[in-house]
N, C-alpha and C positions, 0 to 999 in steps of 0.2 A: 147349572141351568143350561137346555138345549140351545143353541144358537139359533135365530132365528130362519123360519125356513125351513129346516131340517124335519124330515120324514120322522116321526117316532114311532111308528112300526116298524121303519127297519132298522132304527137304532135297537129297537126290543128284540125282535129277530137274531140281528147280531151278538146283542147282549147274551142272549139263552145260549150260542154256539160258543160264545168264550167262555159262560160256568161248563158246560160241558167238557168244552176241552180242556179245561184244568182238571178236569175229574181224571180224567186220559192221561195226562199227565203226571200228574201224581203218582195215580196207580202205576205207569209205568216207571218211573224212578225209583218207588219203593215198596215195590210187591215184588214176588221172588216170581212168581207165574204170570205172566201179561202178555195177551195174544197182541199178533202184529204179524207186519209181512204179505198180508193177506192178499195173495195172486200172484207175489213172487216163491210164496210157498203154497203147491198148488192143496195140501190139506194141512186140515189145523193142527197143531200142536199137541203132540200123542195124548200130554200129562195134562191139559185143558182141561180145568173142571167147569161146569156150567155157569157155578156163581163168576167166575173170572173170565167165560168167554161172553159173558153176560156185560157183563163189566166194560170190558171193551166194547163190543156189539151200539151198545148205545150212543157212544160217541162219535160212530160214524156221519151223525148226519153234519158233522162239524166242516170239515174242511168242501162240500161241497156246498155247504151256507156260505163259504167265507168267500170261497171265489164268485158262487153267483151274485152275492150283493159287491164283489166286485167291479163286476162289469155296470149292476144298475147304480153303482156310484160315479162310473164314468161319465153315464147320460146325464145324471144329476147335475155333475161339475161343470159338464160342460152346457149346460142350459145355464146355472148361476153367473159361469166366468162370460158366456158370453153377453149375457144381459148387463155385464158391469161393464163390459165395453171389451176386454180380453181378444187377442185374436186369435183365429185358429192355429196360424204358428205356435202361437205364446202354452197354447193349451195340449201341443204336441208335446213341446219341449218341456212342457212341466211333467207329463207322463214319461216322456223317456228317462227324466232326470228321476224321477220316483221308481220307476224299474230299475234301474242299474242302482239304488241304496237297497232297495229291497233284495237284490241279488246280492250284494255285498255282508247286509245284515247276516243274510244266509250262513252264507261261510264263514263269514268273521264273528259272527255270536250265535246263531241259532245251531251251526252244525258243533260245536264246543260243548254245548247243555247236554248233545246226546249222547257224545262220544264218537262221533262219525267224524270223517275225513274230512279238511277243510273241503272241499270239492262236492262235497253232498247236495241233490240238486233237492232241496227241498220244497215245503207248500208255496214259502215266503219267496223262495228264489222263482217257483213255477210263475208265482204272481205277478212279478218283477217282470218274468219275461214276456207275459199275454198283454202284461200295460205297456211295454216296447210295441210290440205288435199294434196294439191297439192305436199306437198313436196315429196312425195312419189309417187302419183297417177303420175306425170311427166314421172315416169319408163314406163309406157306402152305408143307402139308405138300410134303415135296420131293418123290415121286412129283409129283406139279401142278407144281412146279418144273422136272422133268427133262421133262415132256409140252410145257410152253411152250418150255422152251427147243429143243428137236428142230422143233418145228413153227415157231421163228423163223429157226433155222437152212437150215430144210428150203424157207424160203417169201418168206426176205426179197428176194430176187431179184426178182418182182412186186409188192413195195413201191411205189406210187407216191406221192410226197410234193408234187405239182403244185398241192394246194388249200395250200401253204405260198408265198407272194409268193418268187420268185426275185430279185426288182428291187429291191427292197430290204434292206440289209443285216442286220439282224435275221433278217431270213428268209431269207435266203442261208446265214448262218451255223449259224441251225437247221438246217438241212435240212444242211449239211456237217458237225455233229455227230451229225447222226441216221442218216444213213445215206448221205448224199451224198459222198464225201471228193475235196476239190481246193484249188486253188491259185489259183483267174482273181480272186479279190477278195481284195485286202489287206488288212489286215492279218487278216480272216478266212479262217484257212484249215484244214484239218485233214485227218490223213491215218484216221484209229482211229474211225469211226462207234461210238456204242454199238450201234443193229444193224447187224451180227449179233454183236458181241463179248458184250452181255449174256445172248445163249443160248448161248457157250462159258462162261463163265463157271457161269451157270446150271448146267450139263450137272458141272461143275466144283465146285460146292454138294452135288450130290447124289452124287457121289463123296464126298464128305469125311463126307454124312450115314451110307454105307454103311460109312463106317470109324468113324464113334461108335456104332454097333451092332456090330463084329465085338470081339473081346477079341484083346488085342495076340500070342496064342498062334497066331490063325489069321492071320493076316498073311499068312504064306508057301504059302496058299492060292490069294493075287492072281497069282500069278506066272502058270501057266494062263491063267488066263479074260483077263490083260492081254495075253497073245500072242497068244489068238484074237483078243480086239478087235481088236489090233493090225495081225497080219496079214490080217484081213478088211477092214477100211478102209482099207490101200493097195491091195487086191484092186478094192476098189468104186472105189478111184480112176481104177483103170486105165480102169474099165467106164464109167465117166463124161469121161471121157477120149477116149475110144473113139470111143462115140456123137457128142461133141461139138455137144451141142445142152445141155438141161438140165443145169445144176449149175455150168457154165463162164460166166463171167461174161468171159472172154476165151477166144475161141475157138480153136482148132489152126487156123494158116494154112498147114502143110504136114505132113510126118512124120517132120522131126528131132529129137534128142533136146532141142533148145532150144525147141523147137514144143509136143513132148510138156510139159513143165514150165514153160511161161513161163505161170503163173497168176495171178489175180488176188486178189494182195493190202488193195487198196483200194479199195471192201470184201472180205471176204474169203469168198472165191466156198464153194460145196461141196465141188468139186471139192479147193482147198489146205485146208480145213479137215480133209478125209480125211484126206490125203497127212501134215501135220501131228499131228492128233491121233495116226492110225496112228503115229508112230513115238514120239510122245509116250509110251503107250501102253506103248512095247516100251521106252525105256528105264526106264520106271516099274516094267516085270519086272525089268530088269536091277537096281535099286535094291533089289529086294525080292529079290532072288537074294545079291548081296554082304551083306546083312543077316543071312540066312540061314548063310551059310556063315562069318562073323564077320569079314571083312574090312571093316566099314567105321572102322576105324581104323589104316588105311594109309596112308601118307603123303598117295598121290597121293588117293586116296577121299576122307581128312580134308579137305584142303583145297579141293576141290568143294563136300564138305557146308558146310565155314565159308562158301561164296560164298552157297550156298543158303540160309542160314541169316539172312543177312545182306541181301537182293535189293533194296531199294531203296538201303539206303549204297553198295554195290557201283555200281548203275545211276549213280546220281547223281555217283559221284568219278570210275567210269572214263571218263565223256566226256571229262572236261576233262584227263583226264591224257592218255588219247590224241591228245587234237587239238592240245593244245601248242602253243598259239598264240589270242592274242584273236582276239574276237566280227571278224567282219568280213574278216579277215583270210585272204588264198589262201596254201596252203602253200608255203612257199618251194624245193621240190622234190618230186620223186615217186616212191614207191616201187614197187619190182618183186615180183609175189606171194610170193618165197621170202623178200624183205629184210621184206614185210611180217609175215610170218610170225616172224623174228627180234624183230621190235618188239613182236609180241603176247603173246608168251612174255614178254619180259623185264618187258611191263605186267602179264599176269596175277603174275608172284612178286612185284611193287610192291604189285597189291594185294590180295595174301594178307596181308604184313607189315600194312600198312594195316588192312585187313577184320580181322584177330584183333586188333591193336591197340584199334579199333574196340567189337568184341565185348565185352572186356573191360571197358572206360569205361561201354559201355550195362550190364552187367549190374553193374555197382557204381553206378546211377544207373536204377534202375527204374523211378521216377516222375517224373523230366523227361521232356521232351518229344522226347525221343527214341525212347520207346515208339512215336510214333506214326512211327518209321523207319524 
């Protein structure tokens, strides 16, 4: 059962971005072809068949779900905590202390699941670092909030970071947290720059500031103005797309449909942040549509929202369940996208049992340290 309080559209919201990304996962653990990379390799993968860059393709709208509900979780908290009396010290110091586990998780369990260097600046680590950031940056009203973040969105592309030493690793490593993301120095490497993810995120604060002003009666007002967002931002994708000059940070080298979509992830160009938020967006209507109509205590609904509810326990068990097999180690066979599809099913009902299991333990234990999970 939801806590009280709590948003369930964007519990649901979040929910669809974690079945998603187990789908991502899986498939990458144990498919022999699995695109990735994408903007650190500026084209796809020669041996890319459709059905597998298909595959991948879809679960891109994941990780720019996870950070904008992010940021509108921060406005959340910080509307709750201060209504219980909390002060804004108290509510810096709980974000700073929730960034630096989330950075640590990183390395010390999430970079292990893929095989990367302890040092891998990952989604979990980028996360980690925009709620440092944030803890502070929160003070400016969010209108100023939502103007930086669009304008670092709109501009980090002629970012140059040159007056930062490339030749030594300090600065190598900065410059791949900030906005450079690669692989060519070890054990430094990162794929999740904070920019541009702290002006999703950003953009993502001041969503959540919009919903500590609305009274929970007009909610089903969002529904509208999310479809127009929505469907104007895969509009603009197209037109960015199109042109193929500004906003692609990987350009169309022909005009198939793998051409049209092979965007750049790393960092994460305009052009996918459209395409992404757009559909973000529209299932954020869908959330607020089932809410509406009283379905979201349906089986298949509930158990989305428990994932949603739950996004880092979720994040952190299903690696290791799906990959099923220690650090280092190449799978001992490979699966075919329909067998893969059987294995993600049967993970996701593993960790629903799990995840409510879960649920339960945290909310009979409010003040360990599992608040911060």
């Amino acid at each position: 059962m939801a806590k009280p309080g709590r948003l369930q559209f964007i519990d649901f919201t979040r929910g669809i971005a974690m079945v998603i990304m187990a789908w991502d996962h899986v498939s990458g653990f144990w498919n022999q072809v699995h695109g990735g990379l994408e903007g650190i390799l500026k084209t796809r993968i020669p041996n890319l068949d459709l059905a597998h860059f298909m595959a991948r393709f879809i679960t891109h709208v994941c990780a720019p779900t996870f950070v904008f509900l992010a940021g509108t979780s921060i406005a959340l908290m910080e509307k709750s905590r201060t209504a219980r009396g909390v002060s804004q010290r108290d509510i810096s110091i709980h974000l700073v202390i929730r960034g630096i586990i989330l950075i640590a998780l990183d390395f010390l369990w999430v970079a292990p699941s893929f095989d990367l260097p302890q040092y891998a600046f990952g989604v979990i680590a980028c996360i980690g670092a925009c709620f440092i950031i944030f803890s502070f940056a929160r003070r400016l009203p969010p209108d100023v909030i939502l103007i930086l973040s669009v304008f670092t969105i709109l501009n980090h592309e002629f970012l140059d970071l040159n007056f930062i030493p490339d030749t030594v690793a300090w600065g190598h490593y900065l410059r791949v947290i900030l906005h450079e993301p690669g692989f060519t120095w070890m054990p430094y490497v990162g794929f999740y720059p904070v920019i541009p993810w702290i002006g999703v995120m950003g953009i993502g604060y001041w969503f959540g500031s919009l919903l500590n002003e609305l009274p929970p009666e007009e909610y089903s007002k969002l529904k509208t103005p999310l479809v127009i967002t929505g469907i104007a931002s895969i509009v603009l994708f197209f037109v960015v797309r199109y042109f193929n000059w500004y906003g692609n940070l990987v350009h169309r080298w022909g005009n198939d449909i793998m051409d049209w979509l092979y965007l750049s992830k790393y960092p994460p160009s305009l052009a996918f942040l459209l395409w992404t938020l757009g559909w973000m967006c529209l299932i954020l209507s869908l959330g607020v549509y089932l809410s509406d109509k009283g379905l979201n205590y349906n089986r298949l609904v509930s158990g989305i929202r428990l994932f949603g509810r739950n996004p880092l326990f979720f994040y952190l068990i299903h690696l290791w369940l799906y990959r099923f097999r220690l650090p280092g180690q190449m799978p001992p066979f490979y699966l075919t996208i329909p067998q893969t599809a059987v294995v993600w099913a049967v993970g996701l009902v593993v960790m629903w049992f799990i995840t409510g299991r879960y649920e339960v333990f945290k909310r009979a234990h409010p003040d360990s340290l599992l608040r911060y999970i």
